[in-house]
MARSEZA-348817 format. One record per residue: x, y, z of N, C-alpha, C, O, CB in turn; residue in three letters. Coordinates in steps of 0.001 Angstrom, whole numbers, always signed. Glycine has a CB too. Example, Ala and Ser with C-alpha at 12.3 -4.5 7.8 and 13.67 -1.06 7.14 Angstrom:
BEGIN
PT  n.east n.north    n.up ca.east ca.north   ca.up  c.east c.north    c.up  o.east o.north    o.up cb.east cb.north   cb.up  aa
PT  +13190   -5690   +7800  +12300    -4500   +7800  +13200   -3300   +7800  +14236   -3319   +8465  +11308    -4473   +9046 ALA
PT  +12850   -2250   +7080  +13670    -1060   +7140  +12900     +30   +7870  +13409   +1138   +8039  +14084     -598   +5725 SER
// end
This chain:
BEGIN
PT  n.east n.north    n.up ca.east ca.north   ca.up  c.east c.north    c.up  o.east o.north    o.up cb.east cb.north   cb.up  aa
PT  -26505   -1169   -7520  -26470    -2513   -6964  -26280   -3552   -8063  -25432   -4443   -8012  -27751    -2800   -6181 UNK
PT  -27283   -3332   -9227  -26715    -4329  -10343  -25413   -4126  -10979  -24901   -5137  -11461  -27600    -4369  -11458 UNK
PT  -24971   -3364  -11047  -23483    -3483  -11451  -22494   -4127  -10649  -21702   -5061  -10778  -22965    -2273  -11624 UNK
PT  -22945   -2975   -9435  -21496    -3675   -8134  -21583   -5752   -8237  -20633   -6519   -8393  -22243    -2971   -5551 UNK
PT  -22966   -6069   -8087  -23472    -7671   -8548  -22612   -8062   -9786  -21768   -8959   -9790  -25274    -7773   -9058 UNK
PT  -22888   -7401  -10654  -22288    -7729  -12093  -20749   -8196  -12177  -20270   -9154  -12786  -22404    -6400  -12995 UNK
PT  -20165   -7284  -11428  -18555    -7359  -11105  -18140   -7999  -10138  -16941   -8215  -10318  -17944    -6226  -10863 UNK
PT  -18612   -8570   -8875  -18628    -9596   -8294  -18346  -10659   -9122  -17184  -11020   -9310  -19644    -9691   -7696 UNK
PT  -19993  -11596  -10018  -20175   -12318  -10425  -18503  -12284  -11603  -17642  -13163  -11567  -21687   -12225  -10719 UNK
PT  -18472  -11268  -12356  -17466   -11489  -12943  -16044  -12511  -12539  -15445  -13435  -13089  -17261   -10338  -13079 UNK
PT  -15916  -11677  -11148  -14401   -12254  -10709  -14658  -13098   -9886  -13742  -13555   -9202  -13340   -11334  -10073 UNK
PT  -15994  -13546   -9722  -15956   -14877   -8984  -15828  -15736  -10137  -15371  -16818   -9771  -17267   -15251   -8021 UNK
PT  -16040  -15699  -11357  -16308   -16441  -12623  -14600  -16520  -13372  -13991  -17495  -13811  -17649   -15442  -13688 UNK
PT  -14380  -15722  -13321  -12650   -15863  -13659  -11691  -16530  -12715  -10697  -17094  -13172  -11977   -14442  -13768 UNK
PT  -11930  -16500  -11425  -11443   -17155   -9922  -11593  -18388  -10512  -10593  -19026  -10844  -12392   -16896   -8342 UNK
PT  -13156  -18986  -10761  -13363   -20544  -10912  -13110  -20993  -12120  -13326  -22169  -12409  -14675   -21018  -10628 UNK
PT  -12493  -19893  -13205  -11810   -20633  -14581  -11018  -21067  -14140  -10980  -22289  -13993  -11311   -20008  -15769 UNK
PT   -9552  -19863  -13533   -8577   -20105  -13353   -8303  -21389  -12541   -7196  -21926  -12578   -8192   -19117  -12999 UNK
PT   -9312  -21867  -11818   -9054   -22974  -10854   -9182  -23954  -11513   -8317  -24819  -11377   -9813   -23100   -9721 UNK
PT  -10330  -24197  -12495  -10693   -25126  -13158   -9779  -26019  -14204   -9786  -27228  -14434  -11614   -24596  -13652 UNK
PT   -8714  -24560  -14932   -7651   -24610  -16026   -6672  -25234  -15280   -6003  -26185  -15684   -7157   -23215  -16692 UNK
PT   -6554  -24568  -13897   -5450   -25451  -12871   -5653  -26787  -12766   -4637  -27410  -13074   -5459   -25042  -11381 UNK
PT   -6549  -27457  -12459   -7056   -28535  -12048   -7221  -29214  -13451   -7558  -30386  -13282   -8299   -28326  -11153 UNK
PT   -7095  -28875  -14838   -7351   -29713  -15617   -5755  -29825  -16263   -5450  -30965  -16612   -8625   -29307  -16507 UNK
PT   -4989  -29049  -16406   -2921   -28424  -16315   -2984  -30186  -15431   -2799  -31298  -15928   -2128   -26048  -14640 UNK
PT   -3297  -29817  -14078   -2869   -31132  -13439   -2860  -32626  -13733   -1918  -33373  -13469   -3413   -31148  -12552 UNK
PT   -4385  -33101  -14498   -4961   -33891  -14505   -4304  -34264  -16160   -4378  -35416  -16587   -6404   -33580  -14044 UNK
PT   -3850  -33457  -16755   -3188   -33795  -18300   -1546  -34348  -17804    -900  -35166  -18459   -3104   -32018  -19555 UNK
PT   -1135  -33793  -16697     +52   -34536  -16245     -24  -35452  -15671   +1000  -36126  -15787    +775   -34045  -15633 UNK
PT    -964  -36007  -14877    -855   -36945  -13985   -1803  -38286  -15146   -1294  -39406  -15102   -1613   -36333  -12247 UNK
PT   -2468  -38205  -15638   -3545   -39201  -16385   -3198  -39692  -17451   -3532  -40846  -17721   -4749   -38683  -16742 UNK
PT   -2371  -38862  -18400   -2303   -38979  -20023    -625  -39294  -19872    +143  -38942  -18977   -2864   -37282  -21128 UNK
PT    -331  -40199  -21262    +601   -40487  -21170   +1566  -39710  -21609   +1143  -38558  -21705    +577   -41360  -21465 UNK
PT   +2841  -39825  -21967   +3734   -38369  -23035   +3327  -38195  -24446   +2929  -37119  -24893   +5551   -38624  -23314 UNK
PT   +3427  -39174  -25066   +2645   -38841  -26570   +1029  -38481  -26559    +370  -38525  -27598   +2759   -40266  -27579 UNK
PT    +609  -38215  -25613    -881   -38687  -25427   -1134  -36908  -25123   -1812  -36130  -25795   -1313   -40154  -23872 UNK
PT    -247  -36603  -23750    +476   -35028  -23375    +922  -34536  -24214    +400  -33421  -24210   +1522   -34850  -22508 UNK
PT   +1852  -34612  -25325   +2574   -33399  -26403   +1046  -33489  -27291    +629  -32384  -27640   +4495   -33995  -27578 UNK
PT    +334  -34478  -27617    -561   -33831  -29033   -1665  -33440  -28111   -2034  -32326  -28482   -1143   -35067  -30548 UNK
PT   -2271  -33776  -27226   -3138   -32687  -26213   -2745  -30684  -26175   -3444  -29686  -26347   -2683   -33403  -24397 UNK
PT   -1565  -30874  -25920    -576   -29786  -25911    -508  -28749  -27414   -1055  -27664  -27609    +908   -30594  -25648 UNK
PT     +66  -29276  -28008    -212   -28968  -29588   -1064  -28877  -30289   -1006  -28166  -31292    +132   -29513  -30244 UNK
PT   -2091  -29569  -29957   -3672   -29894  -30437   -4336  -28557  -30361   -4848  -27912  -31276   -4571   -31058  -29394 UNK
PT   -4210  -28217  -28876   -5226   -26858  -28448   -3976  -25763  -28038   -4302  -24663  -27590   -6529   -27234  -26787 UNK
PT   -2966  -26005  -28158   -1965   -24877  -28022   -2068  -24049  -26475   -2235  -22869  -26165   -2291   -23774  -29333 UNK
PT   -1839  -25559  -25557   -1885   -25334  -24243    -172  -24589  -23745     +85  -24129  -22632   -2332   -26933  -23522 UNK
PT    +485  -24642  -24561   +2291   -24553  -24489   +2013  -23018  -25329   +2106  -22050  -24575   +3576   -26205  -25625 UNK
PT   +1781  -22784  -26363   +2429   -21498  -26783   +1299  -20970  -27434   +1398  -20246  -28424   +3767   -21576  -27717 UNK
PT     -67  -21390  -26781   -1282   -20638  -27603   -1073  -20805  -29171   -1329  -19809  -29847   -1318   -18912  -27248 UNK
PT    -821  -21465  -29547    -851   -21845  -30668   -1423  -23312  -31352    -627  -24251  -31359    +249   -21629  -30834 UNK
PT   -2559  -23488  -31830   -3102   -24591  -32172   -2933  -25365  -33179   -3264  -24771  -34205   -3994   -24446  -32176 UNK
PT   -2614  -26293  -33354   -2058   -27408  -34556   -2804  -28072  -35235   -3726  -28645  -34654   -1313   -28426  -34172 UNK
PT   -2683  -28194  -36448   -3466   -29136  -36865   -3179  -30698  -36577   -2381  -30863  -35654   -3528   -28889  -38127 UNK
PT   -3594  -31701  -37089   -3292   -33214  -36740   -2393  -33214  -37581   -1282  -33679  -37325   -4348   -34404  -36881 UNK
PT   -2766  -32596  -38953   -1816   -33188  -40097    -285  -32432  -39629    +739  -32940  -40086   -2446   -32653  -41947 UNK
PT    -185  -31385  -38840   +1137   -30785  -38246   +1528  -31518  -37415   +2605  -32078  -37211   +1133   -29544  -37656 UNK
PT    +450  -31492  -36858   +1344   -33109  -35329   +1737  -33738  -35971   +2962  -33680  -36081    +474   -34372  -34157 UNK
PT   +1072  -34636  -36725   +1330   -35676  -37423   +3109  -35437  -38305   +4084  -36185  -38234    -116   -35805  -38458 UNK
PT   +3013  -34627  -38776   +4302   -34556  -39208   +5446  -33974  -38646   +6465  -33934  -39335   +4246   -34120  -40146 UNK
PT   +5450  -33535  -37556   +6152   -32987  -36464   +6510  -34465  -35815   +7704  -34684  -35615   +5209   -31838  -35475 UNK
PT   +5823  -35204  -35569   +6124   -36333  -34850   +6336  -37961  -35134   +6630  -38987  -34520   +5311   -36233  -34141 UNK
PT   +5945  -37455  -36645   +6515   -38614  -38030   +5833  -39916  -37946   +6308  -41047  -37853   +8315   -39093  -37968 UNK
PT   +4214  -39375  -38016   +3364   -40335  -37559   +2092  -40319  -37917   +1570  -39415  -37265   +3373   -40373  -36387 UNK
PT    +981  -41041  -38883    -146   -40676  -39599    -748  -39857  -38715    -688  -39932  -37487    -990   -41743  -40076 UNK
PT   -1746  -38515  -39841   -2459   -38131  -39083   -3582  -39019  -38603   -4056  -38713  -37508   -2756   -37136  -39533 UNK
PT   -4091  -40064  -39226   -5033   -40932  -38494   -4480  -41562  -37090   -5316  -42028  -36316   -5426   -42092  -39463 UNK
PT   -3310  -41584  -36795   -3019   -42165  -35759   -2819  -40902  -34660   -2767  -40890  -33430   -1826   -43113  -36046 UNK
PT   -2774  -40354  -35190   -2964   -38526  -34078   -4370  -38697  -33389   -4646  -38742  -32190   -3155   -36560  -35337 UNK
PT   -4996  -38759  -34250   -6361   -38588  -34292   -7078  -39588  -33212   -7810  -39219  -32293   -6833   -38827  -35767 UNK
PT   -6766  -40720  -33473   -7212   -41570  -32370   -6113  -41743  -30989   -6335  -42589  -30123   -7487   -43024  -33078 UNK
PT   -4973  -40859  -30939   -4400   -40590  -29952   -5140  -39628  -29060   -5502  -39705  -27886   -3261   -40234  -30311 UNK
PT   -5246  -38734  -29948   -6237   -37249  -29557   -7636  -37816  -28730   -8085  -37314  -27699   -6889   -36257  -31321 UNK
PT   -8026  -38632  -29238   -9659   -39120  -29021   -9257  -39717  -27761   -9727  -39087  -26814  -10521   -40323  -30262 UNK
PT   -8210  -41196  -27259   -8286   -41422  -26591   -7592  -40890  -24923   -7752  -41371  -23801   -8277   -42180  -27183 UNK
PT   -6864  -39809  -25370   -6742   -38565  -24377   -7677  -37732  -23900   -7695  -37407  -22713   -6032   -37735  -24807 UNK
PT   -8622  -37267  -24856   -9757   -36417  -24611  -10831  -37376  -23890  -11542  -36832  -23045  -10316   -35740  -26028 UNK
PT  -11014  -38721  -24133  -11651   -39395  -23055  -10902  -39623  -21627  -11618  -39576  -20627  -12001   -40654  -23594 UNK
PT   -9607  -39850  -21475   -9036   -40396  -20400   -9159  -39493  -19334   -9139  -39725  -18125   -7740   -40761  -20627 UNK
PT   -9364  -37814  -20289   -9281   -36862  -18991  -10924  -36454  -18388  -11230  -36126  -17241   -8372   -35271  -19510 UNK
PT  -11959  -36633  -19795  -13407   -36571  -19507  -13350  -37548  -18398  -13834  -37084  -17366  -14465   -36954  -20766 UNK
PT  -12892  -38804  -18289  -13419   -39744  -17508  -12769  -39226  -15771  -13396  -39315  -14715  -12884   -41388  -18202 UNK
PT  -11387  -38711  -15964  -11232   -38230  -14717  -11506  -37196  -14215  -11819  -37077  -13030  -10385   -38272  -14452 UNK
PT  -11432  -36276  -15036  -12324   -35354  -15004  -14051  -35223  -14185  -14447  -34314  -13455  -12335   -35295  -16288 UNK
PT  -14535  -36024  -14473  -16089   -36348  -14370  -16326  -37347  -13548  -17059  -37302  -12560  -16748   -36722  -15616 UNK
PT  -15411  -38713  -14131  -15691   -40128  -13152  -16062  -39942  -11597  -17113  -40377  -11127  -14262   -41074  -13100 UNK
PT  -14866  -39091  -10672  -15588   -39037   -9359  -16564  -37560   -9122  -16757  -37017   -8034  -14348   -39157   -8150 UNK
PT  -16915  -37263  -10001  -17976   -36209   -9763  -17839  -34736   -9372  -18790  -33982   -9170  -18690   -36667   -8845 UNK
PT  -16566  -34421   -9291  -15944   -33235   -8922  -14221  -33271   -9809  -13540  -34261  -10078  -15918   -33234   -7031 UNK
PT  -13962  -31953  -10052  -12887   -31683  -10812  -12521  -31591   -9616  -13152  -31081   -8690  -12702   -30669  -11891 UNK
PT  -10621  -32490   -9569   -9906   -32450   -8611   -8056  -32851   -8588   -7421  -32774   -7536  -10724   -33233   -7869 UNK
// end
């Protein structure tokens, strides 16, 4: 019984990643702007699993890494806030 439980819980737990990753895929297109979207993207290597540094963005896109950086910051809030603001991921 604890196992058969165990493996349940599993793929109910991978079900509600996958939904969650869906629902946040969405919310990076619809919320964030395009420069705001490619270093989100590149940042955490949402496009090719591959993660970037700022100073790579930054020079990939011919633009201080300090100004990545507070691009980065104010993306990672825009989506916390929609994300969270109405109280349910949606």
């Amino acid at each position: 019984m604890d196992i058969l439980g165990t493996d349940v819980d599993d793929i109910i737990d991978q079900v509600d990643l996958k939904l969650q990753v869906k629902k946040l895929y969405s919310k990076i297109n619809k919320v964030l702007k395009d420069r705001e979207k490619v270093i989100v993207e590149l940042r955490y290597g949402l496009v090719d699993g591959e993660c970037k540094t700022q100073r790579e963005i930054a020079d990939m896109l011919g633009i201080s890494r300090s100004y990545v950086s507070r691009i980065e910051k104010r993306a990672i809030k825009k989506l916390n806030k929609s994300l969270n603001g109405d109280g349910c991921i949606d």
